[in-house]
LUMPA-452111 format. One record per residue (C-alpha): x, y, z. Coordinates in steps of 0.5 Angstrom, whole numbers, plus 500, padded with zeros to 3 digits. Example, Ala and Ser with C-alpha at 12.3 -4.5 7.8 and 13.67 -1.06 7.14 Angstrom:
2
525491516
527498514
This chain:
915
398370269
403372275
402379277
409381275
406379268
400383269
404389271
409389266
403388259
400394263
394390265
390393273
387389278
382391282
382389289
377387294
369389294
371392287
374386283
368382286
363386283
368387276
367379276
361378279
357383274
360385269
367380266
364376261
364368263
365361260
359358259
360353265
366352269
368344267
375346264
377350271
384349273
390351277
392358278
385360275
381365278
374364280
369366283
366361289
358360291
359360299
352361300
347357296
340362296
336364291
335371293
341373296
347369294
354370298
360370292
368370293
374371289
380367290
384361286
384354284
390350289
389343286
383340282
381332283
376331278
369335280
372337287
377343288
381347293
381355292
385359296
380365297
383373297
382373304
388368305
383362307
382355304
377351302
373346299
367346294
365343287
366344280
358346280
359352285
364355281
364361276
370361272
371369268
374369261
375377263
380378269
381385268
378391266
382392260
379386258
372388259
374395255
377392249
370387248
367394249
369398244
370393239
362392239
360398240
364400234
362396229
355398227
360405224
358404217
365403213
371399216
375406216
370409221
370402226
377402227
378410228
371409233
374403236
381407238
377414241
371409244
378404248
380412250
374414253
373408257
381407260
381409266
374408268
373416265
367413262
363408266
358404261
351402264
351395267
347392261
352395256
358392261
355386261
352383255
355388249
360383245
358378250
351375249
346376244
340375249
343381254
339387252
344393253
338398255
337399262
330403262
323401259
317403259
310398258
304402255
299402260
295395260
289395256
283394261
281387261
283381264
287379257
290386256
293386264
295377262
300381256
302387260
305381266
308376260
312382257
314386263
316378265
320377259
324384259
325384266
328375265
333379260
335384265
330391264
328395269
320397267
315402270
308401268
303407269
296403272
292409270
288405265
285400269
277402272
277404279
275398285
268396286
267398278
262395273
264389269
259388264
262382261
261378267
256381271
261383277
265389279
273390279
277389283
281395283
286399279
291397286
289390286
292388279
299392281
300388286
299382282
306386277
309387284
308379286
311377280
317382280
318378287
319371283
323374277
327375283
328369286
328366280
336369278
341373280
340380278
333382282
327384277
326392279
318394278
315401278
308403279
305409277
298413277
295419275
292425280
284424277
284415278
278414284
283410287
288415288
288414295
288406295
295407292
297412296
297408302
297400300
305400302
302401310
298394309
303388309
304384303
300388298
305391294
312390297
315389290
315395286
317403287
311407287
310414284
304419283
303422277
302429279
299435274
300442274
293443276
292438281
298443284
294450283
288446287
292445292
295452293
288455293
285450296
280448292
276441291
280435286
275431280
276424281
274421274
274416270
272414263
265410263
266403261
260403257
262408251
263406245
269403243
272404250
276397249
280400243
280406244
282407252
289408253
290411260
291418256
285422260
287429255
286424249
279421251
276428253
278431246
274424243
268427246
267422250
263421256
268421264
263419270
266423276
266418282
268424287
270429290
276431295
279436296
286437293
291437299
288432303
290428298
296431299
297430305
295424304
302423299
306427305
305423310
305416306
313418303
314421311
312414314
316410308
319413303
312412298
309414294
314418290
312424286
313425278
310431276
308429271
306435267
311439267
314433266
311433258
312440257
319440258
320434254
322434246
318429245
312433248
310433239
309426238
310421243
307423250
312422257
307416261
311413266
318413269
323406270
324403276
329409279
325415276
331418272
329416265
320418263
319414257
313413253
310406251
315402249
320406250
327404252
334408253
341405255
345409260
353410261
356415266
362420265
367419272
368427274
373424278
377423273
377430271
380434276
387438273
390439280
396444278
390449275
385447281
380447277
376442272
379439266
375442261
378441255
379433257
371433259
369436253
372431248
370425253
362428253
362428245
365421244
361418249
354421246
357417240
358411244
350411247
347413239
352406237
348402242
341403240
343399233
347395237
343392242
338386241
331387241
326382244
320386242
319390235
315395239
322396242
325397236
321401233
320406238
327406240
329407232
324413230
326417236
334415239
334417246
340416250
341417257
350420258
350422266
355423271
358419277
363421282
361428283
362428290
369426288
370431284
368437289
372434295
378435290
376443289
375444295
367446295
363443300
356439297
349443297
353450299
352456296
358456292
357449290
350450286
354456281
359450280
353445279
351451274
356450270
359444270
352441268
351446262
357445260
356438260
348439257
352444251
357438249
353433249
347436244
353439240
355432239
348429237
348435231
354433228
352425228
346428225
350432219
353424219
348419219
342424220
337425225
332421228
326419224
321423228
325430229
321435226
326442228
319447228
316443234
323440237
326446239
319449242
320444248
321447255
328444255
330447248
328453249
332454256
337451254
337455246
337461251
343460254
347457249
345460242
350457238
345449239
340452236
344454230
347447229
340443231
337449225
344447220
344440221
339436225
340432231
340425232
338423238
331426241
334426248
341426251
342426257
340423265
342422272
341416273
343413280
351408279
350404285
353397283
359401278
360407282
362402287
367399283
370404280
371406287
367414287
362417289
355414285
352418281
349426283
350423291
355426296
358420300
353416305
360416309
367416309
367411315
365403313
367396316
370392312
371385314
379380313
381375317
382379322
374381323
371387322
376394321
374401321
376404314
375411310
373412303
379413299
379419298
378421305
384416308
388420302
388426307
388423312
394420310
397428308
394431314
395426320
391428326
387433323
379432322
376432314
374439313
368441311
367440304
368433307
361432307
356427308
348426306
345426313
350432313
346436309
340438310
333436306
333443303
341442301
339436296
332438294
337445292
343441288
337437284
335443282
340446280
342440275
335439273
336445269
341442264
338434264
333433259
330427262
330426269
335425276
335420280
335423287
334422294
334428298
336424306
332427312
334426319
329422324
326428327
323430320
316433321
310431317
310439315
317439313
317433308
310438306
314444305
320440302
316437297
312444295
320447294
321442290
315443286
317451285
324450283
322446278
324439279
321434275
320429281
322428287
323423293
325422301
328417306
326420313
332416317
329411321
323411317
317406319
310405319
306409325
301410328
298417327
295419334
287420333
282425336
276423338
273421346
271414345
268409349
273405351
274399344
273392344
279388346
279385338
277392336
285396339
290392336
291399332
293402339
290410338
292414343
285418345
286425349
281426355
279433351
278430345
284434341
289432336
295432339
301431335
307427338
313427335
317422330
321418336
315419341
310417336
315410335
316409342
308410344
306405339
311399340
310400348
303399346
303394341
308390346
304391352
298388349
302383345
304381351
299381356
295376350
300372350
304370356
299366360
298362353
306361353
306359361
301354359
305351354
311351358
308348364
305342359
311340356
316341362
312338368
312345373
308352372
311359372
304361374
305364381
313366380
310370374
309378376
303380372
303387369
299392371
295397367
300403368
308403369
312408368
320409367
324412362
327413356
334412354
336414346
343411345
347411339
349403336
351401330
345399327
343407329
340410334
336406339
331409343
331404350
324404355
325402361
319401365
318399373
314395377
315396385
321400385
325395380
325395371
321390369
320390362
324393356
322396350
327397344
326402338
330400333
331401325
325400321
319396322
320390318
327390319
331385321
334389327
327391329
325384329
331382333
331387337
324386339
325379340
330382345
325387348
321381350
326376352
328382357
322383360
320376361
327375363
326381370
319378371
319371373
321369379
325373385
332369386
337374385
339381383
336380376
337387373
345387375
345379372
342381365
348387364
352383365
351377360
349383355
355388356
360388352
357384347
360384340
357385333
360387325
362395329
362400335
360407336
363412341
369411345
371410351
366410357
360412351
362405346
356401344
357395341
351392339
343393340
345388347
351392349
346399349
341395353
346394358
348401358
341403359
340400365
346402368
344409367
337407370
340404376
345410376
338415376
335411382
333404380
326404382
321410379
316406381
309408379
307413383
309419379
316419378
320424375
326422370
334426373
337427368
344428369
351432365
352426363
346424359
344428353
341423350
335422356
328424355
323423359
317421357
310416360
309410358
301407358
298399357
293399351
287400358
290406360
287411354
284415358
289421362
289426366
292432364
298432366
299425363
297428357
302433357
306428359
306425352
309431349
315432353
321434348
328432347
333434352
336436347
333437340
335432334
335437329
342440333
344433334
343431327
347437324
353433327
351426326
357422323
353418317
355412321
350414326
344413321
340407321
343402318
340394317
343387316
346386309
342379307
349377303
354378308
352379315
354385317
351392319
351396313
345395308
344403308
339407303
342410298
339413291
333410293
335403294
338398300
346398299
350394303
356399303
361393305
360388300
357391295
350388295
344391292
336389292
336394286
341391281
């Protein structure tokens, strides 16, 4: 079908990223591509690999046999089999809405009721004004195997081999068929616990959860969707600490999201300051295989017996959280009690885990599907206001909607079936709210924008639950519902308080749906349908994108709009960004939409590079206060350091350094701040690294080249000193040390991205080469010669303009070494002092030691606690979002896979490790 064609019966394209995703994800497909033909659109394996496969759209040219040429949407042509094709039956959305409504209309009880829903269901979703989950798209009306839920909850794995052996074959089976799963590992006996049975001890509660993280891995690269695993574990569990921290130890659990169930006791024990009980129930109680869940409460009420493994004081757990989540983003928080107290299911079916993103908290074999109002969608521009009437309707047929799925879907386990079935929970959310506020001019996270969340989300709340009533008066409620104790649930009551009018419909006619509403993040559908994702402010307003022409610069729609209207103006600034806000800003807006949001939200709050330790601390507690049911950060740049120690120490063992502490002459404990604490420790690590492994590479290159590099080798000395260049480049801000020997550089330390990133491994590789490169051999001036091979070097996008452009990690290498030879190339290492020049804002001054030299005289140590010429917290305010740390995108190569909503998102191609 021609374009013309499509245009004249009314059919949209998509274009670019979004069509991709459409195609990729969502379009139903024929079953194999065998019947492909010229003039077809097809989607073309360019990239063979399990984990990260490269698609792109384009047409079929001509076909010989099982060989085909396809003219791809970037112009180019090429050739490629049958077998790396797939061949979409569903070109366009319209398509995709029409199977949509069909199906989930035709659970309504009579022929009259399916064509009246098909119509308003086809309504709400022309357009995009509602966005189904991705498993909704996916499978409903187009395969039997699909389940259209997103979120599940295993019940916790019963405490012995085959009872953790059955929770692994059922989380295997619902991720094999596109289910996120959150399991809470509390009912598992804390390491070194007796096993009766085999007359040896346990491994550990955290052990078995990396056992779940591994095979989540597998189901990963064993399709095309990635399995997505949480982890969860309660407060009083012995191995809480175990838990806290198995994400700084590499390997052990890389698959899975971590969260610690936190209880309102726990918090009061922090507050005052008081001592934590670590407990678990005795293995040898009568009836402790049948009877234990992982519901402490339960088993207390039983009388039976709990063993105390220890006591510790509460806020050294906490802290423990606190600096965990500051190094790594995790563990999360789930409050967990409050969490129950809040639900409307608090009566019959206790909260005990959340789904891999943490929006949705679920009992044992819980499930709930998701679908997402567009916000953007309702903006009336000739009132400049929201479109509330429109909204209403759109929020009342969607509760519909999600109720049909519930008898729509298949359901591999009974268990399911029969949860899902007595207590009908739905999640109806939201996306392109950013959009939406960009439109009425109100800037994200200000005060004025926390009464419009007011609002508009209790306008929301108040639709939707006056919807699920009048489905109730027609089909009836949910099994489980019992109006007495519903209606006392936190939730209800605050939300009956506001809105009296619920309680009398609830009263008069029931409701049909235990829970209705969820923010969950809408990463893969928000991005196309071309809006901001869920409750989140755009990451930018800046991507790169790449054509035949490379890669170029562009905005996000909405932003290139007024830039269209206002040439030569900057975005105002309601046009603001995550790392534009502040922590406390998105803690605020969570807050704010928590209110009206019977289940919970997926959130990050962003934090810049130079967040403390005591602000992430004092970030979670005022998410605690202000009543959130969770919470989670990313700490820009993000990685594991180590923590200077106190102590006065002999001097260890060479084996016995390689954790590289810092150790103070006077014994104190000194705290460095982010960046120092990252430079410290990689010019540490480097250096012992080094000076281990360069006679062994001499060796080896004298053996198999035929000459030694011994005597042109300049050895490093204990102690050099130099400087520390912070530039901005496309992969974020890079910290460059320069250290001298003898008056010239001699080594280089590059700081960049997160540890275990490509971007930290590439530019650590090219640290090493650099300093390898200065010391070895005399001929030449070397530092010149090294900037310009490295200057100038291209990658997928630049920063700056002018003078100041950086367009690569070894193009700022370069300019770091320039700024060195311009301050006085030759330092030395006899106490020299960093100039700093009008020019270099971004230059800290700072002392660089080898792993033998932890011993420091005062001034050396005051030296350690330099600070920034100008501190990052100012410039962090007026850092674009391009200026984040930003990682290689596995799919496309370029330098855009970002952290959003809790997950690793490639803003130029689409690519999720989450979806």
């Amino acid at each position: 079908m021609d374009l013309f064609l499509e245009e004249l019966i009314g059919l949209r394209r998509l274009e670019g990223l979004s069509e991709k995703i459409f195609l990729d994800r969502y379009a139903r497909k024929h079953v194999d591509a065998t019947k492909v033909k010229s003039g077809d659109t097809v989607l073309v394996l360019m990239k063979d690999d399990a984990k990260f496969p490269v698609k792109e759209v384009g047409v079929v040219v001509e076909r010989k046999q099982d060989e085909v040429e396809v003219r791809l949407h970037n112009g180019e042509t090429i050739s490629t089999s049958i077998q790396k094709l797939m061949h979409p039956i569903e070109r366009h959305p319209e398509e995709m809405w029409d199977r949509l409504a069909t199906a989930i209309a035709s659970v309504e009880p009579t022929l009259a009721k399916t064509a009246q829903w098909e119509r308003k269901f086809r309504y709400i979703l022309d357009d995009w004004k509602l966005v189904p989950g991705g498993r909704i798209m996916a499978g409903a009306g187009a395969s039997e195997e699909l389940t259209l839920f997103n979120c599940y909850v295993v019940p916790s794995p019963v405490d012995s081999r085959g009872g953790i052996m059955k929770t692994l074959s059922d989380m295997t089976e619902i991720m094999a068929r596109g289910g996120g799963v959150g399991i809470n590992i509390s009912s598992l006996r804390p390491r070194r616990a007796n096993v009766v049975g085999v007359n040896g001890s346990s491994s550990g509660a955290v052990s078995w959860g990396g056992l779940f993280s591994y095979t989540t891995g597998l189901i990963e690269q064993g399709g095309s969707r990635r399995g997505a695993l949480m982890l969860m574990m309660n407060d009083w569990h012995p191995d809480i600490m175990d838990f806290i921290t198995v994400k700084q130890k590499n390997g052990e659990v890389t698959n899975a999201n971590l969260s610690v169930c936190v209880s309102d006791a726990f918090m009061e024990a922090v507050k005052r300051d008081g001592d934590w009980e670590l407990v678990f129930p005795d293995t040898k109680e009568q009836g402790y295989d049948d009877i234990w869940t992982g519901d402490l409460e339960a088993w207390k009420r039983l009388g039976k017996r709990v063993i105390t493994y220890g006591k510790v004081r509460a806020r050294d757990i906490w802290q423990n959280i606190i600096e965990s989540a500051w190094k790594s983003a995790e563990p999360g928080v789930v409050f967990m009690e409050r969490y129950n107290k809040l639900s409307n299911s608090w009566y019959f079916n206790p909260i005990v885990s959340t789904n891999p993103c943490g929006e949705q908290g679920l009992p044992g074999w819980g499930v709930c599907n998701l679908s997402a109002i567009n916000l953007s969608k309702f903006h009336d521009a000739s009132k400049k206001d929201v479109d509330w009437e429109e909204l209403g309707k759109v929020t009342r047929w969607s509760v519909r909607f999600l109720d049909n799925v519930i008898d729509k879907t298949p359901y591999h386990f009974a268990e399911n079936e029969a949860n899902q079935k007595n207590e009908r929970r739905i999640g109806l959310g939201t996306m392109g709210l950013a959009e939406l506020m960009i439109k009425l001019g109100i800037r994200y996270g200000s005060q004025e924008s926390l009464s419009f969340l007011d609002k508009l989300y209790g306008f929301i709340a108040k639709e939707a639950y006056l919807a699920s009533a009048q489905i109730a008066s027609e089909k009836g409620s949910f099994p489980a519902f019992d109006n007495e104790k519903y209606v006392q649930s936190g939730f209800m009551e605050s939300l009956l308080s506001a809105y009296p009018e619920i309680g009398k419909q609830i009263n008069k006619q029931g409701i049909r749906n235990v829970t209705v509403l969820t923010q969950a993040p809408t990463g893969s559908t928000g991005t196309m349908v071309g809006t901001s994702t869920g409750i989140e402010p755009y990451f930018a307003f800046e991507y790169f994108r790449q054509s035949r022409l490379g890669f170029d610069k562009q905005l996000v729609p909405i932003a290139q709009k007024w830039k269209d209207e206002h040439p030569g103006e900057e975005l105002p600034d309601y046009f603001v960004a995550a790392m534009g806000l502040s922590a406390e800003d998105h803690i605020r807006t969570q807050a704010a939409i928590q209110r009206w949001v019977d289940s919970s939200i997926s959130k990050t709050a962003n934090c810049p590079a130079d967040f403390t330790i005591e602000e992430t601390r004092q970030l979670y507690e005022l998410a605690y206060e202000l009543g959130c049911k969770g919470v989670t950060i990313y700490r820009d740049g993000s990685r594991d350091v180590q923590v200077l120690s106190t102590g006065s120490e002999e001097k260890k063992s060479d084996s016995d350094q390689q954790g590289n502490d810092i150790l103070l002459e006077d014994g104190s404990a000194e705290e460095a701040s982010i960046e120092q604490a990252s430079i410290e420790q990689a010019s540490i690590e480097q250096a012992s690294m080094e000076e281990v492994s360069v006679p062994s590479l001499i060796s080896v290159i004298s053996d198999s080249s035929g000459f030694s590099l011994d005597k042109q080798y300049k050895r490093r000395p204990n102690v050099l000193r130099g400087a520390t260049y912070r530039l901005n480049t496309p992969f974020g801000m890079a910290y460059i040390t320069i250290n001298d020997l003898n008056g010239t550089p001699a080594e280089v330390f590059l700081n960049v991205g997160k540890a275990g990133s490509d971007v930290f491994a590439m530019a650590e590789a090219l640290g090493r080469v650099c300093s390898l490169f200065l010391r070895y051999g005399e001929h030449g001036n070397k530092v010149q010669l090294l900037i310009k091979h490295l200057k100038g070097i291209g990658g997928s996008g630049a920063t700056g303009f002018g003078a100041n452009r950086v367009d690569s990690i070894a193009d700022a290498v370069a300019k770091a070494l320039e700024l060195h030879k311009e301050n006085g190339e030759g330092l030395g290492t006899e106490g020299a002092t960093h100039r700093k020049s009008e020019s270099e804002p971004e230059q800290i001054e700072l002392q660089l030691m080898s792993k033998d030299s932890y011993q420091l005289s005062e001034e050396q140590a005051a030296s350690i606690k330099v600070s920034l010429v100008q501190s990052d917290k100012e410039q962090a305010a007026g850092f674009s979002s391009l200026e984040t740390e930003r990682d290689l995108c596995p799919a496309c190569g370029s330098a855009s896979l970002v952290n959003m909503e809790g997950c690793k998102q490639c803003i130029g191609c689409g690519f999720s490790k989450c979806t």
